[in-house]
C-alpha positions in Angstrom: 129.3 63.9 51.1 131.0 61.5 48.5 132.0 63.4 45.5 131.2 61.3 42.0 133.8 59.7 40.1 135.6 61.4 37.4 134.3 59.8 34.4 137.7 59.4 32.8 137.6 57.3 29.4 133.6 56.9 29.8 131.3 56.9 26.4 128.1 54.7 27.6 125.5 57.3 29.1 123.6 54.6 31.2 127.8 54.1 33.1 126.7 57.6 34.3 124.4 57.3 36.7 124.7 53.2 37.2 127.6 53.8 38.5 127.8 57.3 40.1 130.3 59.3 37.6 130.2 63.5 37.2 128.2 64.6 33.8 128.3 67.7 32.5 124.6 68.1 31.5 124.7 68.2 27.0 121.0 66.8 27.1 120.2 70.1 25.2 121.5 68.6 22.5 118.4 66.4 22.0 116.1 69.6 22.4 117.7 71.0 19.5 118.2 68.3 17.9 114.2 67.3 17.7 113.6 71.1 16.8 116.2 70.8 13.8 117.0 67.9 12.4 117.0 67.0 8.9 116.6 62.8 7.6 120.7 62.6 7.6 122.4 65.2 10.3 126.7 64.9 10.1 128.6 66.9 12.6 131.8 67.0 12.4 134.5 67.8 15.6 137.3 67.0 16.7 138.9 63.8 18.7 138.4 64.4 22.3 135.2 66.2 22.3 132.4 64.3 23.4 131.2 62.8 20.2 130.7 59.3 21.0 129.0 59.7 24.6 126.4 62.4 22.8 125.9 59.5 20.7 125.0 57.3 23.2 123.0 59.4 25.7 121.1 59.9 22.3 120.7 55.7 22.0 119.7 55.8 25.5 116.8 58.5 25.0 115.1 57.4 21.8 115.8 53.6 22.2 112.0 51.2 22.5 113.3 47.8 24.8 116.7 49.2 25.3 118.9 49.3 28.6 117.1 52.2 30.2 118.8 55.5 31.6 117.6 58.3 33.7 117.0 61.7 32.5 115.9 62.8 35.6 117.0 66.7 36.9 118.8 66.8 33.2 117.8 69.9 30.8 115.7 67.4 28.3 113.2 66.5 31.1 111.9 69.9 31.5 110.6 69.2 27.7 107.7 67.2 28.9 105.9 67.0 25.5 109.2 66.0 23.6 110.0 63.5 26.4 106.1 62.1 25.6 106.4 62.0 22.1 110.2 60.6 21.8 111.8 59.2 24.8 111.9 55.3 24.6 109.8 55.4 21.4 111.9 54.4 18.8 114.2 51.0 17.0 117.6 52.7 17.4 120.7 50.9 15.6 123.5 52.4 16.7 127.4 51.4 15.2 130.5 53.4 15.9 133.1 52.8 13.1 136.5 53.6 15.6 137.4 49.8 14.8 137.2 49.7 11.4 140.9 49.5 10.2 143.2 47.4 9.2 146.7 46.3 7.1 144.8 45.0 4.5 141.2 46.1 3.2 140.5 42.6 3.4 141.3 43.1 6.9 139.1 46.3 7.5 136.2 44.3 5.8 136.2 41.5 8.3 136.4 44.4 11.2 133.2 46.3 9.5 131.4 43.0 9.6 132.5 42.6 12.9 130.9 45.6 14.0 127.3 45.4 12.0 126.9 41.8 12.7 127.7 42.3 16.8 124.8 45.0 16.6 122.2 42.8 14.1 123.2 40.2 17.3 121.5 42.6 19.8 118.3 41.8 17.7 117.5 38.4 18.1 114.2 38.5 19.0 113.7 38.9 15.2 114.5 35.5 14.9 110.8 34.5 16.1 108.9 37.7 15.6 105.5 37.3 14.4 105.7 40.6 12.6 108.2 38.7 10.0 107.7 36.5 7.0 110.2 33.2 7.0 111.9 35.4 4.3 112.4 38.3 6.7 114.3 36.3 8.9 116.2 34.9 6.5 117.5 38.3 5.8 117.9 38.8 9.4 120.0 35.7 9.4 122.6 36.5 7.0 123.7 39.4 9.2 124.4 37.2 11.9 125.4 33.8 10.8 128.9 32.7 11.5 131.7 31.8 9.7 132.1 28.4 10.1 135.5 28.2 8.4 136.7 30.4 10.9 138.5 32.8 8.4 136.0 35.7 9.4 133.7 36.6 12.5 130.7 36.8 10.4 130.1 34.7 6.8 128.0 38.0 5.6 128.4 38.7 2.1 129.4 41.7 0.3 126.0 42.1 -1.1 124.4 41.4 2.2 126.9 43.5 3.8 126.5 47.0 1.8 122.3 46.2 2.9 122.9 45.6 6.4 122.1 48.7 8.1 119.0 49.4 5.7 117.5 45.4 6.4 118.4 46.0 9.9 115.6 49.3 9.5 113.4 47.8 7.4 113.2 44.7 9.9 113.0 46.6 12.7 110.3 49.1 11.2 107.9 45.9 10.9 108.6 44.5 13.8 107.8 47.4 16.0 105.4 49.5 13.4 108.0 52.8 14.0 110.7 54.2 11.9 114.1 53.7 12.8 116.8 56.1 14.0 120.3 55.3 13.0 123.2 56.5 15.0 126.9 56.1 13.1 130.2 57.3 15.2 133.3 58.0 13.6 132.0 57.6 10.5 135.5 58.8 8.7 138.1 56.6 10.8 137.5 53.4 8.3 138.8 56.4 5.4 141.6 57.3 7.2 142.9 54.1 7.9 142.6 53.2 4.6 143.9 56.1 3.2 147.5 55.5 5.1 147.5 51.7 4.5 146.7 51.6 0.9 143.5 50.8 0.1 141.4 53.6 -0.4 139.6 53.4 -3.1 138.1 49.8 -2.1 136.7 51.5 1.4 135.4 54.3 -0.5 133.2 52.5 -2.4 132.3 50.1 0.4 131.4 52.8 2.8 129.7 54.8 -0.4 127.0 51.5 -1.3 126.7 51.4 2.6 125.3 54.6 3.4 123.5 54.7 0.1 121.5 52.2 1.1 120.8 53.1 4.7 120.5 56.9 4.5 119.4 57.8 0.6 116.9 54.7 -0.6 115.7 53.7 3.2 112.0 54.4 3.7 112.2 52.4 7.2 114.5 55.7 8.3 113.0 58.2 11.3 116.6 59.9 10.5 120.5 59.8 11.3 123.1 61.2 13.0 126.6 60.6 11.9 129.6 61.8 13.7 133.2 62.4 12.5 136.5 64.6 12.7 136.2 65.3 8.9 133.4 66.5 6.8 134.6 63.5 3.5 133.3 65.2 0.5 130.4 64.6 -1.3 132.3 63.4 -4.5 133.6 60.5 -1.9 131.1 59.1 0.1 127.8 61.1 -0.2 127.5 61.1 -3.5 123.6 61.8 -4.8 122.5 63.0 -0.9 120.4 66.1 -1.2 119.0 65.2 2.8 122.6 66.1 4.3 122.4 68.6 7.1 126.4 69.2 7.8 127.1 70.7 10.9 130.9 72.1 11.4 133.0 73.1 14.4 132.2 76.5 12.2 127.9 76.7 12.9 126.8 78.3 15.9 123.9 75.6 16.2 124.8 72.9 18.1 128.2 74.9 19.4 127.9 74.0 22.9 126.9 70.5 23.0 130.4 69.6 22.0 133.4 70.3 24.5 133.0 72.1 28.0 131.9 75.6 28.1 133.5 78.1 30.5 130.5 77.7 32.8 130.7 74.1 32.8 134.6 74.1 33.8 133.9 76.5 37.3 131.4 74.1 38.1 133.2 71.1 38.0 136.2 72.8 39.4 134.1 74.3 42.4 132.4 70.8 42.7 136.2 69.0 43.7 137.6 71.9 45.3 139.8 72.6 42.6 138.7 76.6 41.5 142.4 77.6 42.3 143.6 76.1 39.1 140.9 77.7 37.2 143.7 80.1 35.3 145.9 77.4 34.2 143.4 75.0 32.9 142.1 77.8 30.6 145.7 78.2 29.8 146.3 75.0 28.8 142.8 73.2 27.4 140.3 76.7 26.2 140.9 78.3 23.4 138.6 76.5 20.9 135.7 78.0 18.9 132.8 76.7 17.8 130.6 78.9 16.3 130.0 81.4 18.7 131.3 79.1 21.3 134.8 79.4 23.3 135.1 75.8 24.4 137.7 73.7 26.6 138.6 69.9 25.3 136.6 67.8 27.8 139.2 65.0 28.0 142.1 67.5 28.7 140.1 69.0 31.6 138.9 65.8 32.8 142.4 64.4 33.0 143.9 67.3 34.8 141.1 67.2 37.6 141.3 63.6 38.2 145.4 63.9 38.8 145.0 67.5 40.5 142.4 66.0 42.9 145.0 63.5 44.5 148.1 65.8 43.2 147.1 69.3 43.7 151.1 71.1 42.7 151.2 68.6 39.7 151.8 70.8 36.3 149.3 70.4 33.4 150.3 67.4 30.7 149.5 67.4 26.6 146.7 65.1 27.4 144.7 65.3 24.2 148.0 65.6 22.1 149.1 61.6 23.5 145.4 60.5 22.1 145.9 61.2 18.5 148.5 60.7 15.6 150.2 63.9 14.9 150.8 63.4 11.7 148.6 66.5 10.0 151.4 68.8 12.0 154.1 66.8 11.2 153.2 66.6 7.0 152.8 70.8 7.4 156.5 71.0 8.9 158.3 68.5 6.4 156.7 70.1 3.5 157.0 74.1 4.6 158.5 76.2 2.5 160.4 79.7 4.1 156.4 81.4 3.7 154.9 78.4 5.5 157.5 78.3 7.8 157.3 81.6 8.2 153.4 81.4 9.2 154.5 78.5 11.6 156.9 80.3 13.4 153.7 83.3 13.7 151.2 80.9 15.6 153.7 79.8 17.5 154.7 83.3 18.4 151.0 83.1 19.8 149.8 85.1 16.5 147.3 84.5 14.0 147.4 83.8 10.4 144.7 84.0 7.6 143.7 81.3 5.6 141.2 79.9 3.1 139.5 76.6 4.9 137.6 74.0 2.7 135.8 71.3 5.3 134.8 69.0 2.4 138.1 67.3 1.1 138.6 64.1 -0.1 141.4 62.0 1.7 143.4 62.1 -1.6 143.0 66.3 -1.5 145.4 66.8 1.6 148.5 66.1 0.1 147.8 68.7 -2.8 148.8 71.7 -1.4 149.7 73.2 1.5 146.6 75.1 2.0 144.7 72.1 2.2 147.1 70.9 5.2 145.9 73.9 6.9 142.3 73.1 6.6 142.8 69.6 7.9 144.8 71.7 11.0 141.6 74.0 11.5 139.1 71.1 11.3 141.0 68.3 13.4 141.3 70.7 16.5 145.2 71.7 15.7 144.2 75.1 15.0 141.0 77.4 16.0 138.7 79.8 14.6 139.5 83.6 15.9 136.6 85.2 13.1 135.5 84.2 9.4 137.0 87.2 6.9 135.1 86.4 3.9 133.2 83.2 2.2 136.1 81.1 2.7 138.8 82.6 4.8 139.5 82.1 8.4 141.6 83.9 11.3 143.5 81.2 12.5 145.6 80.4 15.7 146.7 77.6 17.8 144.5 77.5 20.4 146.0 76.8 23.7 149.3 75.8 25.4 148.7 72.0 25.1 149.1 72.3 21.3 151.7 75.2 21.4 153.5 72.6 23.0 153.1 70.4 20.2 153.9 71.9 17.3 156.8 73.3 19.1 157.8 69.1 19.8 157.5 68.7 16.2 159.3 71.8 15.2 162.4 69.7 17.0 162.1 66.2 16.1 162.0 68.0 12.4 164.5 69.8 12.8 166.8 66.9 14.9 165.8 64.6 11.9 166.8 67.3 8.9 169.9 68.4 10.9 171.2 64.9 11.3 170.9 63.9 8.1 174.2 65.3 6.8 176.4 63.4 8.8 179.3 65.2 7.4 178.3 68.5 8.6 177.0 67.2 12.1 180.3 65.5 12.6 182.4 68.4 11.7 180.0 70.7 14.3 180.4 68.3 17.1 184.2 68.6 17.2 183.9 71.7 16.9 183.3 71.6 20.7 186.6 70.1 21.6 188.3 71.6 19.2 187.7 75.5 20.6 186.4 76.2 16.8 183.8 79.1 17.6 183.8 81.0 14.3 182.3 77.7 13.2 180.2 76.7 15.6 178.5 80.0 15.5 178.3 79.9 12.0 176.5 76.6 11.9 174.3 77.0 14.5 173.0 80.3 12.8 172.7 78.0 9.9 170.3 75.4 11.5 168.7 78.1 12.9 168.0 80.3 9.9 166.7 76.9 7.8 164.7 75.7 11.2 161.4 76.9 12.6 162.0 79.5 15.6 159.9 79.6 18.8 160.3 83.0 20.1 156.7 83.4 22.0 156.2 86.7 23.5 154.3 85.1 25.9 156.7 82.4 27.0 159.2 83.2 30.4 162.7 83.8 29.3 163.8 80.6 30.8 161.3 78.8 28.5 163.0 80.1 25.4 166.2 78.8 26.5 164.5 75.5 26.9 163.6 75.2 23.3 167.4 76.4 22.1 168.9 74.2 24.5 167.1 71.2 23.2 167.6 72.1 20.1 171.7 72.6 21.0 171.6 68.9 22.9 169.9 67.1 20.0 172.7 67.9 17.6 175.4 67.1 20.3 173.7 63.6 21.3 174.6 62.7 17.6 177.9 62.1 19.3 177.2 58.6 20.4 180.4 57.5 22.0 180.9 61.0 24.3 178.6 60.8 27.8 176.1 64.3 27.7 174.9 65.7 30.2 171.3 67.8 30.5 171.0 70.2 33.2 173.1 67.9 35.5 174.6 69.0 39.3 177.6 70.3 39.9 179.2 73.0 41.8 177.1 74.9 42.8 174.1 74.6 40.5 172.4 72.9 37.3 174.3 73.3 34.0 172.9 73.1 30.9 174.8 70.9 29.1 178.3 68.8 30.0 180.3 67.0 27.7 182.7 64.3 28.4 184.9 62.8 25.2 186.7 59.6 24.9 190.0 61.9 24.7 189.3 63.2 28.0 188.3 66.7 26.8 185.2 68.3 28.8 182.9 70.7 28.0 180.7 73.1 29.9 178.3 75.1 28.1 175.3 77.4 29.4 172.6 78.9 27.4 170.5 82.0 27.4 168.3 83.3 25.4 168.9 87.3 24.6 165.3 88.5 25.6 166.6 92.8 24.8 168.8 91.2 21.1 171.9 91.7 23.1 173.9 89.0 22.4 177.6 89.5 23.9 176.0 90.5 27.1 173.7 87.0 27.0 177.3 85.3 26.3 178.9 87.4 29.2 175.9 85.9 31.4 176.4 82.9 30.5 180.3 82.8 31.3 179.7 84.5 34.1 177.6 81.9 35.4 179.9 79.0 35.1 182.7 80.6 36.9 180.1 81.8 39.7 178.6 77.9 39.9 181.8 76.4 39.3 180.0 74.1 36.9 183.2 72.4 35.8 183.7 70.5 39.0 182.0 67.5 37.9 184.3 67.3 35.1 186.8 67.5 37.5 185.9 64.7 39.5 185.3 62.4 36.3 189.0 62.7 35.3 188.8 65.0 32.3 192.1 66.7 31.6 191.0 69.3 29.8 188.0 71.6 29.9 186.0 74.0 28.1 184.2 76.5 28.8 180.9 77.8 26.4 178.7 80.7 27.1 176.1 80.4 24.0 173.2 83.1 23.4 170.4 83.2 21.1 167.5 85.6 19.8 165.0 84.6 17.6 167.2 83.4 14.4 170.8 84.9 15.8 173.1 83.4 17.8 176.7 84.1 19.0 179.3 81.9 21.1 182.2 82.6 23.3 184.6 80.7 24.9 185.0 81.2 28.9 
């Protein structure tokens, strides 16, 4: 039997079946939908997790004359009466807002009339529809007439512009005598981008007039659905709504309609032979809650199968992590203080940490105070839900390897960028290498380490620990630009850590290990011991150095000590 395609990257239901890709059946999601919703209906999760392909498998269900997709053997066609009542019944206008961005506002205005006017362009047939006055279609014809300047895409005014999505209804609603439904993905990314370039203010109000019109004064509205990572507060955007129906990655309604539920993982395991690696894609991509919901990242997972299936040994990758700007972790680290460096190092450490979580902020809020940094974590997918305390605390952790990984890749380029910056006292550590100065080495290094962030996972193998230190060790030597380092290069008889070659012909050897029992001489003696038994100098040797030095180094959480071999 031919297996179906991994649907890697894919957001248009109908691409499904048309062309023969795995789904994981979310059509329950309508169900509950029709049961619950309310005129305007937000949820809010993070990147990654199947918002825009709910969003159009919901396009492809309601949608009158639209490209039609099969529900056949799905959850919703068991619902004959909703089917009946809803399926292909219904004007949908449908935008996602991804694209909306730009250096200028100017330049996110032209890309937000890109996107309205290239869906009003899927309506032509209001150009000649009998249902419409000559008016009418004037109206309709604003939204799509060209610039014929060329400056912009579209010559749509402002004016015409913040009424677009509520004359697209109205037009619609006469045309076909129904309602319209109104589907709006990513409705926050315009925000953000504006928020980081500048211009925020000016895409507030743009976005505020915009939705006014089409979800507060618009009669010709069935209802919405909006998607976004962040739930923009009221005082921003929705300023006046009192039809809102916010769902968070916090509500057990809807909790399993987003991401991959255990069940769903097995099965699409199972289905390309893959069950063996069950464990470590738990591991790596679970951890999430919503609601009531533990819940895997569907791009992770999706990812991992498609390499797995063609490379079955190869190791899990931060998939998720590559897709996003890190920049919420990033801003926590710069701006700890020792508490919140403290509360880092805890997560890391695989624990959890309580904190009050606000999910309506306002872009300017973030940079306010810390704990607002840690909401944006929790409701961006950086950090999960373990329980709710009280009426506004949470139980937070990191949920699963793939973003232990990050914040530990972020504790380094921090620390790399902080250490580096007194170029003084890097200098005078680095020679302290050749030089055979261990009272200061030690003395520094216990100094970085007791200002840094330390990643001492209970969790982790031994030899992971030593990973992190020995990064952290080669990032302050690789300041050094003019001596040739070495990472776990051959020679002898094994892998060493880290080699060191100087213009003066100096070499240096230097093995690391991490103390897992707080002994550190006898992690020093290891390590000493280890370059004699390996004969790690060798490749020194054969490079010409005349002399050579010899650096067992151990570590424990915050302590360190050096000796010389």
């Amino acid at each position: 039997m031919e297996l179906k395609k991994l649907p890697v990257g894919i957001e248009r239901f109908q691409d499904f079946f048309s062309e023969n890709f795995y789904y994981v059946d979310k059509t329950g999601f309508i169900i509950d939908l029709l049961h619950n919703w309310g005129l305007v209906n937000l949820f809010t999760r993070p990147r990654r997790f199947g918002k825009s392909l709910n969003m159009s498998m919901l396009q492809a269900f309601f949608e009158i004359d639209g490209e039609k997709a099969s529900f056949d053997g799905l959850k919703i066609a068991e619902e004959k009466e909703l089917c009946d009542a809803y399926m292909g019944k219904y004007p949908v206008i449908s935008i996602s807002l991804k694209g909306v961005e730009g250096l200028t506002y100017q330049a996110a205005l032209s890309a937000l009339r890109i996107v309205i006017g290239n869906e009003a362009m899927r309506f032509q047939f209001l150009k000649n529809s009998k249902a419409l006055s000559e008016e009418e279609k004037r109206r309709y014809g604003q939204l799509i007439e060209i610039d014929e300047n060329g400056e912009e895409v579209y010559a749509m005014s402002g004016a015409a512009l913040s009424a677009s999505l509520q004359t697209l209804s109205v037009l619609l609603q006469k045309h076909y005598g129904r309602k319209v439904i109104l589907l709006i993905d990513e409705y926050d990314v315009p925000l953000d981008k504006a928020f980081e370039a500048g211009y925020y203010e000016e895409m507030v109000s743009t976005i505020r007039r915009l939705f006014h019109n089409a979800l507060k004064t618009n009669a010709s509205l069935q209802f919405a659905v909006l998607t976004g990572c962040l739930r923009i507060s009221k005082e921003s955007i929705f300023t006046g709504f009192n039809n809102l129906k916010v769902h968070t990655i916090t509500d057990t309604r809807y909790d399993e309609y987003f991401g991959f539920t255990d069940k769903d993982v097995k099965e699409l395991l199972y289905y390309y032979g893959l069950s063996e690696h069950y464990d470590r894609v738990r591991e790596w991509y679970n951890g999430y809650r919503f609601g009531d919901m533990a819940v895997y990242c569907p791009w992770d997972v999706m990812n991992y199968c498609d390499e797995a299936r063609h490379t079955p040994e190869i190791w899990p990758k931060n998939y998720w992590a590559n897709t996003s700007g890190n920049t919420m972790v990033r801003r926590l680290i710069q701006t700890a203080s020792q508490q919140t460096k403290d509360e880092i190092e805890l997560l890391v450490d695989g624990k959890s940490i309580i904190k009050p979580v606000n999910q309506e902020l306002t872009y300017h809020e973030v940079d306010k105070s810390v704990q607002n940094l840690w909401s944006v974590l929790f409701t961006t997918g950086y950090l999960t839900q373990c329980r709710q305390v009280d009426e506004t605390r949470y139980e937070l952790r990191i949920p699963n390897r793939e973003i232990k990984n990050l914040f530990v890749m972020q504790i380094q380029e921090w620390f790399m960028e902080s250490s580096v910056s007194d170029t003084e006292q890097i200098e005078n550590f680095c020679m302290a290498f050749p030089e055979r100065n261990v009272v200061l080495i030690e003395k520094m290094l216990g100094d970085y380490l007791w200002n840094s962030i330390s990643v001492r996972d209970t969790a982790v193998r031994e030899e992971k620990k030593e990973n992190f230190y020995h990064g952290m060790l080669l990032g302050l030597l690789q300041y050094k630009n003019n001596w040739k380092i070495k990472s776990n290069a051959e020679s002898g008889e094994g892998y060493c850590d880290i080699l060191i070659e100087t213009p003066k012909r100096v070499g240096v050897v230097i093995e690391v290990k991490y103390a897992q029992d707080a002994n550190l001489e006898a992690g020093c003696e290891r390590a000493v011991a280890q370059i004699a038994q390996n004969h790690y100098e060798a490749l020194l040797k054969d490079d010409g150095m005349k002399t050579i030095i010899k650096y067992g180094i151990a570590f424990y959480k915050k302590s360190c000590k050096v000796i010389l071999g």
